[in-house]
N, C-alpha and C positions, 0 to 999 in steps of 0.2 A: 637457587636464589633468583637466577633472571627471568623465570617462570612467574614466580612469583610479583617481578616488579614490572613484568611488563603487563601482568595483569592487575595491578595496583593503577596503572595508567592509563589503562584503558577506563575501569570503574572512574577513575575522578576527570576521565577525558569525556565521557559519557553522561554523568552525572553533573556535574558543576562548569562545563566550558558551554559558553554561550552558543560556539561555533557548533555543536552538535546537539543542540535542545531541539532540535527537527526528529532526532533521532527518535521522538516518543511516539513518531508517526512511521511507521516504517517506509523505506525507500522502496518501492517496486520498479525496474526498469521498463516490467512489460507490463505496464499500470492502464494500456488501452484493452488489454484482457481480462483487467481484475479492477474496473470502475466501480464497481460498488465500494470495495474497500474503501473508499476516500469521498463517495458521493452516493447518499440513500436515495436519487431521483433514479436513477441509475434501474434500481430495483423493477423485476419486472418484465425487462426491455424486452427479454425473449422469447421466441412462441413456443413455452414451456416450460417448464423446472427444472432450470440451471445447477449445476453445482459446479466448483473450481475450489481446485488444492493449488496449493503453490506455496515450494520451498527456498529458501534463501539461506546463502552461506559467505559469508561479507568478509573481508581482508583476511582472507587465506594468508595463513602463516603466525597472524599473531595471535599467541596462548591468548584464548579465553573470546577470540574474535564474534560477531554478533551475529546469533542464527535464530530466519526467521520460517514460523510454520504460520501457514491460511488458510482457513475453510470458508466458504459462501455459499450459501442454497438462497435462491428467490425465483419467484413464482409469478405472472399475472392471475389476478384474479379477477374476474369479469370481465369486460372490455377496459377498464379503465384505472383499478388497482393495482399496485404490488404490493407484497410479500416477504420479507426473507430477514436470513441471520447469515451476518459474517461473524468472525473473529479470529483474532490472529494470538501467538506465543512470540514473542521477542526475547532473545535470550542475550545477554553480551558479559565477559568477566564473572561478576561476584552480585548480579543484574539480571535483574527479567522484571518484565512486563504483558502482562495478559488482560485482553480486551475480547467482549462480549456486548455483539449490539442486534437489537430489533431492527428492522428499516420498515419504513413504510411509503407507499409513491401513487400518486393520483396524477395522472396523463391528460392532458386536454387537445383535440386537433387542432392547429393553428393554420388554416389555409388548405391547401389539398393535399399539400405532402409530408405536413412538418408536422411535430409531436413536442408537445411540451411537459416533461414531468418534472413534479414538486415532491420534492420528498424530505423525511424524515427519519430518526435515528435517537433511539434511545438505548443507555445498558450498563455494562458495568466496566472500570477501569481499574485494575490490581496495579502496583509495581513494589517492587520486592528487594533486597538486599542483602546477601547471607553473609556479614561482615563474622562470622564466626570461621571462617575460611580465609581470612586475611592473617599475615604473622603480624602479631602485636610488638612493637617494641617495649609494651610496659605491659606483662601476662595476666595484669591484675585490672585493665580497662573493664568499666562495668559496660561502655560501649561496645567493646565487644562479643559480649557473652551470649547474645541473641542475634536474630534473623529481624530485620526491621519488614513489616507488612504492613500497606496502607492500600483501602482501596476508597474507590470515587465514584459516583453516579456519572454517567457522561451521557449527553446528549450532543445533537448536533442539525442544521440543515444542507438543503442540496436545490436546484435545480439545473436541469438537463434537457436544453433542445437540440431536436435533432429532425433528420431527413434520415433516406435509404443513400444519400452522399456525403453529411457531414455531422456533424457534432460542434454542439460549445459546452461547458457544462461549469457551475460555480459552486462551491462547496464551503462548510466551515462543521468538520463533522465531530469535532473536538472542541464544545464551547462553555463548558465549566471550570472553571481557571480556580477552585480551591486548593491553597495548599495543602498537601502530604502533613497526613497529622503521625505522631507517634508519641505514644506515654505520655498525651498530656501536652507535648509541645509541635509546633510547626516548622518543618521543613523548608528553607528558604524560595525554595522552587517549587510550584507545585506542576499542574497540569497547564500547558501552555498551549492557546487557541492556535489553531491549524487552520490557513484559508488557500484554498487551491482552486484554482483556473485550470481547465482543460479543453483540447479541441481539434478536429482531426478532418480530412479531407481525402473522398476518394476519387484519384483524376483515372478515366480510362484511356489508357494508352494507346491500346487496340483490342481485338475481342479476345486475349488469353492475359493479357498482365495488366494491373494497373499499379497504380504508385500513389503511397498511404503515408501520408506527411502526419503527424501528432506533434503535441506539444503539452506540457504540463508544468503549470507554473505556482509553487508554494511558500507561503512565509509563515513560519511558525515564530508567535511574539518572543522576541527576546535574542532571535537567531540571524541570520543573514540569508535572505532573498535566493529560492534556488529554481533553477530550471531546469527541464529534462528537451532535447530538442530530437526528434525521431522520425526516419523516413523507412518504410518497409516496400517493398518490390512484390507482389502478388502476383504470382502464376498459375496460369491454367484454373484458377479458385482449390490451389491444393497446397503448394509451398510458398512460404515468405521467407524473405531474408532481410532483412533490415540492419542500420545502423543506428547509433544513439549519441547523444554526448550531454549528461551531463554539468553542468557550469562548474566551471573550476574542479572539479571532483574525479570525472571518469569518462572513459569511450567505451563503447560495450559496440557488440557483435549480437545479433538477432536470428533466429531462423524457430520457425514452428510448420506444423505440415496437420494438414487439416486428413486425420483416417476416414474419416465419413462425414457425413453432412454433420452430423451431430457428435461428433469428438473431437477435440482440438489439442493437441501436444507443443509443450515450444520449450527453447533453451535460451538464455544471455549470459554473454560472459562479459563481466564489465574489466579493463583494465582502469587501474586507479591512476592519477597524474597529481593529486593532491599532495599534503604530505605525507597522510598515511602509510603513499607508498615506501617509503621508506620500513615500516613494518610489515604491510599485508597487501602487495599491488593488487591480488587477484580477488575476482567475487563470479561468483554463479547462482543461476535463476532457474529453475523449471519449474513447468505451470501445466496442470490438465483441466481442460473445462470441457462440462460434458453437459446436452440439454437433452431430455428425454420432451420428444414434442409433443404437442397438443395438436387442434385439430384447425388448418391453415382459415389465418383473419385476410380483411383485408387490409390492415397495413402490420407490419410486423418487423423488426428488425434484421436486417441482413447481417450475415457473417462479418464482415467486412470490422466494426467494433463490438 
C-alpha cells in the first residue's frame, strides 16, 4: 500500500502542482553540455557531427521517481547552417513524456570574434498516463479503464552569441500552449511555455586551468522562477570539477574528463534541500558527447561549452 501511495503523490505532485509544471521541460544539471536541449541556435556550434546521450535519475528512493533518457545529433552545414534532432523520454510514477524536435540555426559573424546564431525548432510532443496502474477505490471507474495519450505539435525559438570565451544564449523552445485533449474533452493543463536565459564565461587562470562560471535561468508559465548557478575548475584541458546549486532545490557535485579531443564523459550528483528531500534526497547525471570532426574553419567552437 505505501508503494502505491507514494506513487499516487508523485503522479498528482507532477501533474497538477504548479510548483512542478517546469517539470515538462526536464532539469539537466550539466545543461552547458547538452545546450541544444533547451536552445535550437545552439545547433551546429561544432566542427562536426555532434551526438550526446545523457541519462538522469532524480529523487532516488522514491517509488516511481523521474527518469530521464537524451539523445542530440547536429551538424554544421556550410559555413553558416545547422542541422540536428534532439529528444528526450521522461518518465516519473504513472507518467511519461516524450518529445521529438527538428532544430535548425543560421550563424552570422558579429565583429571579429563573435558568432551569432538564430535558430529554430519544430516536432512532436507525447505525454501519457497509464491510470490503469493506480488501485481504484471504486473498481467500476470508467476513468480508469484506459491509458490517457495526448500528443501536441511543438515548436519553439533560440538565439545564441557567443566568442571562443563566452556565451549568452535566449530560448523559448516550448511555445504551443494547447491543452491536452482526451475523448473529446480538455485537460486543464496543457503545454506550458518555457523561456530560458543562459550564459557562461571562460577566465584563464594560468596556462593549465581556467575557471568556467555558467548560469541558466528559466520560467515555465504557471511555475516559480528557477536558477541553476555553476562554476567548473578546467585542468590541463582534460578534467573538470565543478559545483552547482540549484535555487531552493539542490547542490550538485560535477566532474567530466575529456578522453580525447573529440570525447567527453561527465557525472552530477545533485543532493536535494527542497522538500523532496524528505522522500528522494539524491539524483545522478551522466552524459557522453562525442564529435566526429570535419575539416578545421576558421572560427569554430572550442571545447570549453
Amino acid at each position: 500500500m505505501k508503494r502505491y501511495q507514494q506513487q499516487l503523490i508523485l503522479l498528482l505532485a507532477v501533474i497538477f502542482s504548479g510548483s512542478l509544471a517546469a517539470q515538462q521541460a526536464p532539469h539537466y544539471t550539466q545543461f552547458m553540455y547538452n545546450m541544444n536541449m533547451v536552445n535550437p541556435a545552439y545547433t551546429g556550434i561544432k566542427n562536426g557531427l555532434a551526438l550526446g546521450f545523457l541519462y538522469r535519475t532524480q529523487w532516488i528512493g522514491f517509488d516511481g521517481h523521474p527518469e530521464t533518457y537524451a539523445f542530440n545529433v547536429h551538424s554544421r552545414v556550410g559555413d553558416a547552417m545547422g542541422v540536428g534532432l534532439n529528444a528526450f523520454k521522461d518518465q516519473y510514477g504513472y507518467t511519461d513524456q516524450l518529445s521529438a524536435n527538428l532544430n535548425y540555426s543560421y550563424t552570422i559573424a558579429v565583429g571579429a570574434n563573435n558568432q551569432l546564431a538564430m535558430g529554430i525548432n519544430a516536432g512532436i510532443y507525447k505525454v501519457g498516463v497509464d491510470l490503469t496502474r493506480l488501485q481504484a477505490v471504486d473498481p467500476g471507474d470508467p476513468l480508469l479503464t484506459k491509458n490517457i495519450n495526448t500528443y501536441l505539435f511543438n515548436y519553439g525559438v533560440g538565439l545564441f552569441f557567443y566568442s571562443d570565451k563566452y556565451y549568452i544564449g535566449v530560448s523559448a523552445p516550448m511555445l504551443n500552449t494547447k491543452d491536452y485533449a482526451y475523448e473529446g474533452t480538455n485537460w486543464n493543463q496543457g503545454n506550458a511555455i518555457h523561456y530560458f536565459i543562459t550564459g557562461g564565461y571562460v577566465f584563464d587562470l594560468n596556462k593549465n586551468f581556467k575557471l568556467k562560471p555558467h548560469f541558466m535561468a528559466y520560467q515555465a508559465i504557471g511555475a516559480p522562477f528557477a536558477l541553476s548557478l555553476n562554476a567548473n575548475l578546467f585542468m590541463y584541458d582534460k578534467l573538470e570539477l565543478g559545483v552547482s546549486y540549484r535555487l531552493n532545490d539542490s547542490f550538485s557535485g560535477l566532474i567530466n574528463y575529456a578522453v580525447s579531443e573529440n570525447l567527453r564523459i561527465g557525472y552530477a550528483y545533485d543532493r536535494t534541500v527542497s522538500n523532496m528531500k524528505l522522500f528522494g534526497p539524491n539524483s545522478h547525471e551522466v552524459f557522453l558527447n562525442y564529435v566526429i570532426p570535419y575539416k578545421k574553419r576558421a572560427f569554430m567552437s572550442p571545447l570549453y561549452f
